[in-house]
C-alpha positions in Angstrom: 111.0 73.4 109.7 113.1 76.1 111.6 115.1 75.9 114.8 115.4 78.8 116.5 118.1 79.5 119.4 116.1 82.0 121.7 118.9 82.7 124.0 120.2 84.6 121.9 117.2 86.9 121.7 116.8 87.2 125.2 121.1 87.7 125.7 120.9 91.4 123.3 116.8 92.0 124.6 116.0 94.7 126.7 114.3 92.9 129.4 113.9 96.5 132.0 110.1 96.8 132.1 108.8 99.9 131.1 106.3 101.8 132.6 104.8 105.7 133.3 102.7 107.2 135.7 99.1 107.5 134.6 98.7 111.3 133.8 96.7 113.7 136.4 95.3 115.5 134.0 92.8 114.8 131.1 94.2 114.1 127.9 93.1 115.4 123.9 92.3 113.1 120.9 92.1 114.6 117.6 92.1 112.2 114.3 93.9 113.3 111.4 92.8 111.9 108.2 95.7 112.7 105.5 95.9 112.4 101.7 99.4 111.6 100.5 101.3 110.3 97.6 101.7 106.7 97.5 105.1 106.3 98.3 105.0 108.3 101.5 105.2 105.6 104.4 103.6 105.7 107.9 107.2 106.3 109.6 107.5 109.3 107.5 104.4 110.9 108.4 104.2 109.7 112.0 108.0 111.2 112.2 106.5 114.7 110.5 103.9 114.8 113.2 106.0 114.3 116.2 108.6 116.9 115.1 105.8 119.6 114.6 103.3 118.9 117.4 104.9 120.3 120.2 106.3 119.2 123.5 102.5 118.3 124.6 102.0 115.5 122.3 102.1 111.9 124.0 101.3 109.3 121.4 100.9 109.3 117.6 99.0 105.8 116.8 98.1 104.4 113.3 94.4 104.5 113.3 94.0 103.2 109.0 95.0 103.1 105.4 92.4 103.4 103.0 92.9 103.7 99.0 89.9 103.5 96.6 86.8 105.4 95.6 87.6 108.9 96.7 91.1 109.0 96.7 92.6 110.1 93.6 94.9 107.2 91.9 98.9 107.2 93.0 97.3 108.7 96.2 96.2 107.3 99.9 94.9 108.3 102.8 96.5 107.7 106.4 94.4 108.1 109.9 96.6 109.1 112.7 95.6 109.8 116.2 97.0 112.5 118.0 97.5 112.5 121.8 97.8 115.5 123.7 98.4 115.9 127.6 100.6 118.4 129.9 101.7 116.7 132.8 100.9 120.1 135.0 97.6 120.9 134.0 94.4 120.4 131.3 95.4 121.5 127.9 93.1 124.6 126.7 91.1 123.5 123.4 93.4 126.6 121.6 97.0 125.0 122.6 95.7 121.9 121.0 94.3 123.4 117.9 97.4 125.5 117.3 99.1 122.1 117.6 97.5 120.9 115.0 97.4 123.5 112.7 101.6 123.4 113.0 100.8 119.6 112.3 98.9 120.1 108.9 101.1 123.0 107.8 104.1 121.0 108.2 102.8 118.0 107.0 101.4 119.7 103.9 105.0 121.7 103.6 107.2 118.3 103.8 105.4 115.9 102.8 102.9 117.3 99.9 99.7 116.3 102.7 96.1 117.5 102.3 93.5 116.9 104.9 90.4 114.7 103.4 
């Protein structure tokens, strides 16, 4: 049994409702499925990404974790997808891919990442 004093929560909680306009323009999905070493975390990659995407990317999301047959042992394999989306105008299928490939390289570069 636990007793729990919630006004104390909702004293330091952030209570401001947050919200964004829906985006005019259309926005990209591309799944990235990484191979890493085991003790590389989500945060670390999800961090990686954001810092090498661009100023276009809108949302990193975890998509899975999968370890087993195909995956080499002390390895895993995250799914993240990648949201693109300018708030001016449609992103060309080349600004995205270039955004990815800085992605990969980086990821690869920091974090010893391999695509599967």
């Amino acid at each position: 049994v636990a007793e729990l004093d919630l006004q104390k929560l909702v004293d330091v909680a952030d209570l401001v409702p947050q919200s964004r306009p829906i985006g005019a323009f259309q926005a990209v999905q591309r799944d990235l499925n990484f191979v890493l070493a085991e003790d590389v975390t989500w945060q670390q990659l999800s961090d990686t990404i954001r810092s090498a995407a661009g100023a276009h990317l809108e949302e990193v999301r975890f998509v899975e974790q999968y370890r087993g047959q195909h995956i080499a042992a002390g390895k895993k394999s995250y799914v993240a997808a990648l949201v693109f989306r300018a708030a001016d105008r449609t992103l060309t299928g080349e600004e995205v891919d270039a955004a990815v490939q800085r992605v990969v390289a980086v990821c690869g570069e920091n974090l010893g990442a391999t695509l599967r």
